[in-house]
C-alpha positions as CSV (number, residue, x, y, z in Angstrom):
1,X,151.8,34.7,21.2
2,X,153.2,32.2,18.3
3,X,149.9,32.9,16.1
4,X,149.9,36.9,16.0
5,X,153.5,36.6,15.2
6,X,152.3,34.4,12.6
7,X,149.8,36.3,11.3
8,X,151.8,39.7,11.6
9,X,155.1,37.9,9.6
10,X,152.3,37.1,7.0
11,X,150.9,40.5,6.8
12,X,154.7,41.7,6.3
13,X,155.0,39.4,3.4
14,X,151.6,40.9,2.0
15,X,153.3,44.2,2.0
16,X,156.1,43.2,1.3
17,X,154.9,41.6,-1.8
18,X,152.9,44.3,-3.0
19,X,154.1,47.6,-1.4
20,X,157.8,48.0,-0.8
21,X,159.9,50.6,-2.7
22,X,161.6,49.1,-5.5
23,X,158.6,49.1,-7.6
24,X,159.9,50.6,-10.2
25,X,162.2,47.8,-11.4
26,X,161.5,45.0,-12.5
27,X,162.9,42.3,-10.0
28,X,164.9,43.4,-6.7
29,X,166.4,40.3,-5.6
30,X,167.0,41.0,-2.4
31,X,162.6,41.8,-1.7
32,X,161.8,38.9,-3.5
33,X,164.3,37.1,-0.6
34,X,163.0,38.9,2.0
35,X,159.1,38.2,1.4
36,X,160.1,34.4,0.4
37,X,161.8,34.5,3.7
38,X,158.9,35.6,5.8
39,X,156.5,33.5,3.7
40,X,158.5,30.5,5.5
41,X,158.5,31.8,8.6
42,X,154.9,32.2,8.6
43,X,154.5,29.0,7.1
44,X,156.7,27.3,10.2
45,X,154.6,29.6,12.9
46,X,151.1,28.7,11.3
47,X,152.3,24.9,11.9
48,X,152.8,25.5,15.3
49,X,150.0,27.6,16.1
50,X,147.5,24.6,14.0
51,X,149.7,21.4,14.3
52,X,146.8,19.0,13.7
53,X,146.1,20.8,10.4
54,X,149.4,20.9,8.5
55,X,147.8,20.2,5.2
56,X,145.1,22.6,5.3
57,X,148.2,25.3,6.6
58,X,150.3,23.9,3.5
59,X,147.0,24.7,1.2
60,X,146.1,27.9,2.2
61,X,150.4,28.8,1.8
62,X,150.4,28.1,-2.0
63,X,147.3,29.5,-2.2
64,X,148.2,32.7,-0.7
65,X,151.2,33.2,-2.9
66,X,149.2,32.4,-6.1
67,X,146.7,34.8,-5.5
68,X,149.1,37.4,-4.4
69,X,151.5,36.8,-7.7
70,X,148.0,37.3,-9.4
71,X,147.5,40.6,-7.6
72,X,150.7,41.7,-8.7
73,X,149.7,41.1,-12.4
74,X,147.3,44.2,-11.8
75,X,149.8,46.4,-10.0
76,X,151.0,48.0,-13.0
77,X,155.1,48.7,-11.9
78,X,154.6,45.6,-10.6
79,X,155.5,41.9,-12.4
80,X,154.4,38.7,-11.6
81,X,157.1,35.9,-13.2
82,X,156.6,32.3,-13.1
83,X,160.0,31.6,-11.1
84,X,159.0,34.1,-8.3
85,X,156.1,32.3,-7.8
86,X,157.7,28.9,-7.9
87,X,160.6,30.8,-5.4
88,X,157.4,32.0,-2.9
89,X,156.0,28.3,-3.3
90,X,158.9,26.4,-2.1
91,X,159.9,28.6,0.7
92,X,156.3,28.5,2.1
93,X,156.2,24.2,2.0
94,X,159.8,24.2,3.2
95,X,158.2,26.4,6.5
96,X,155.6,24.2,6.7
97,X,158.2,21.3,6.4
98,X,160.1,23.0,9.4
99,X,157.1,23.1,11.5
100,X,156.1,19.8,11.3
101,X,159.4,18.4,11.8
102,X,159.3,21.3,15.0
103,X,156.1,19.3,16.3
104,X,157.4,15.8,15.5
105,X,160.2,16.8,17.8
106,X,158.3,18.2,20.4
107,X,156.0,15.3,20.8
Protein backbone atom coordinates (compact mmCIF):
# COMPACT_ATOMS: atom_id res chain seq x y z
CA UNK A 1 0.00 0.00 0.00
CA UNK A 2 2.96 2.50 1.15
CA UNK A 3 4.58 2.21 -2.49
CA UNK A 4 1.41 3.20 -4.81
CA UNK A 5 0.87 5.96 -2.42
CA UNK A 6 4.31 6.68 -3.22
CA UNK A 7 4.30 6.51 -6.60
CA UNK A 8 0.69 8.25 -6.95
CA UNK A 9 2.10 11.38 -4.47
CA UNK A 10 4.97 11.47 -7.10
CA UNK A 11 2.78 11.49 -10.09
CA UNK A 12 0.84 14.43 -8.33
CA UNK A 13 4.01 16.32 -8.08
CA UNK A 14 4.69 15.63 -11.88
CA UNK A 15 1.43 17.33 -12.50
CA UNK A 16 1.68 19.38 -10.29
CA UNK A 17 4.84 20.66 -11.60
CA UNK A 18 4.00 20.86 -15.02
CA UNK A 19 0.15 21.18 -15.38
CA UNK A 20 -1.67 23.06 -12.74
CA UNK A 21 -3.52 26.36 -13.56
CA UNK A 22 -1.51 29.17 -12.69
CA UNK A 23 0.55 28.86 -15.68
CA UNK A 24 0.21 31.93 -16.76
CA UNK A 25 2.32 33.74 -14.07
CA UNK A 26 5.28 33.54 -13.44
CA UNK A 27 5.73 31.99 -9.88
CA UNK A 28 2.54 30.97 -7.62
CA UNK A 29 4.02 30.44 -4.33
CA UNK A 30 1.64 28.51 -3.01
CA UNK A 31 2.12 25.39 -6.23
CA UNK A 32 5.59 25.70 -5.94
CA UNK A 33 4.76 24.68 -1.89
CA UNK A 34 2.44 22.29 -2.71
CA UNK A 35 4.61 20.15 -5.27
CA UNK A 36 7.83 20.71 -2.88
CA UNK A 37 5.52 19.39 -0.34
CA UNK A 38 4.56 16.22 -2.16
CA UNK A 39 8.11 15.80 -3.58
CA UNK A 40 8.90 15.08 0.30
CA UNK A 41 6.37 13.02 0.95
CA UNK A 42 7.17 10.87 -1.86
CA UNK A 43 10.67 11.07 -0.93
CA UNK A 44 9.70 9.79 2.88
CA UNK A 45 7.25 6.86 1.28
CA UNK A 46 9.92 5.71 -1.33
CA UNK A 47 12.24 5.23 1.81
CA UNK A 48 9.89 3.15 3.33
CA UNK A 49 8.75 1.17 0.53
CA UNK A 50 13.05 0.61 -0.52
CA UNK A 51 14.70 1.08 3.02
CA UNK A 52 17.95 -0.85 2.07
CA UNK A 53 18.34 1.68 -0.87
CA UNK A 54 18.15 5.15 0.63
CA UNK A 55 20.86 6.44 -1.60
CA UNK A 56 19.82 5.23 -4.73
CA UNK A 57 15.95 6.73 -3.52
CA UNK A 58 17.92 10.13 -2.58
CA UNK A 59 19.54 9.92 -6.36
CA UNK A 60 16.76 9.24 -8.37
CA UNK A 61 14.83 12.47 -6.05
CA UNK A 62 17.31 15.14 -7.24
CA UNK A 63 17.29 13.69 -10.30
CA UNK A 64 13.69 13.76 -10.81
CA UNK A 65 13.44 17.38 -9.95
CA UNK A 66 16.32 18.41 -12.29
CA UNK A 67 14.86 16.88 -15.15
CA UNK A 68 11.47 18.12 -14.41
CA UNK A 69 12.78 21.99 -13.83
CA UNK A 70 14.48 21.15 -17.35
CA UNK A 71 11.10 20.19 -18.75
CA UNK A 72 9.67 23.22 -17.63
CA UNK A 73 12.37 25.27 -19.54
CA UNK A 74 10.40 23.94 -22.74
CA UNK A 75 6.88 24.62 -21.40
CA UNK A 76 6.73 28.01 -22.75
CA UNK A 77 4.14 29.88 -19.79
CA UNK A 78 6.18 27.96 -17.85
CA UNK A 79 9.79 29.05 -15.90
CA UNK A 80 12.33 27.15 -14.51
CA UNK A 81 14.40 29.38 -11.71
CA UNK A 82 17.41 28.22 -10.01
CA UNK A 83 15.85 28.70 -6.36
CA UNK A 84 12.73 26.53 -7.29
CA UNK A 85 14.90 23.97 -8.07
CA UNK A 86 17.18 24.34 -5.15
CA UNK A 87 13.42 24.70 -3.09
CA UNK A 88 12.29 21.03 -4.88
CA UNK A 89 15.92 19.70 -3.99
CA UNK A 90 15.85 20.19 -0.40
CA UNK A 91 12.40 19.21 0.35
CA UNK A 92 12.96 15.88 -1.56
CA UNK A 93 16.48 15.03 0.76
CA UNK A 94 14.63 16.34 3.80
CA UNK A 95 11.85 13.29 2.85
CA UNK A 96 14.35 11.11 2.37
CA UNK A 97 15.92 12.30 5.65
CA UNK A 98 12.44 11.57 7.35
CA UNK A 99 12.30 8.21 6.07
CA UNK A 100 15.39 6.96 7.13
CA UNK A 101 15.11 8.39 10.49
CA UNK A 102 11.26 6.56 10.17
CA UNK A 103 13.26 3.14 9.55
CA UNK A 104 16.01 3.77 12.15
CA UNK A 105 13.14 4.04 14.53
CA UNK A 106 11.34 1.15 13.53
CA UNK A 107 14.30 -1.17 13.72
Amino acid sequence: MVDVLAWTSLVVAIITALWLPGRERRHCNSQIAFSAALLAVASTLFILVYPNDRRVVAMFMVLGVVILELIKLFISPRRATVTVLLLKVVAALIGTLLGAILVLAAQ
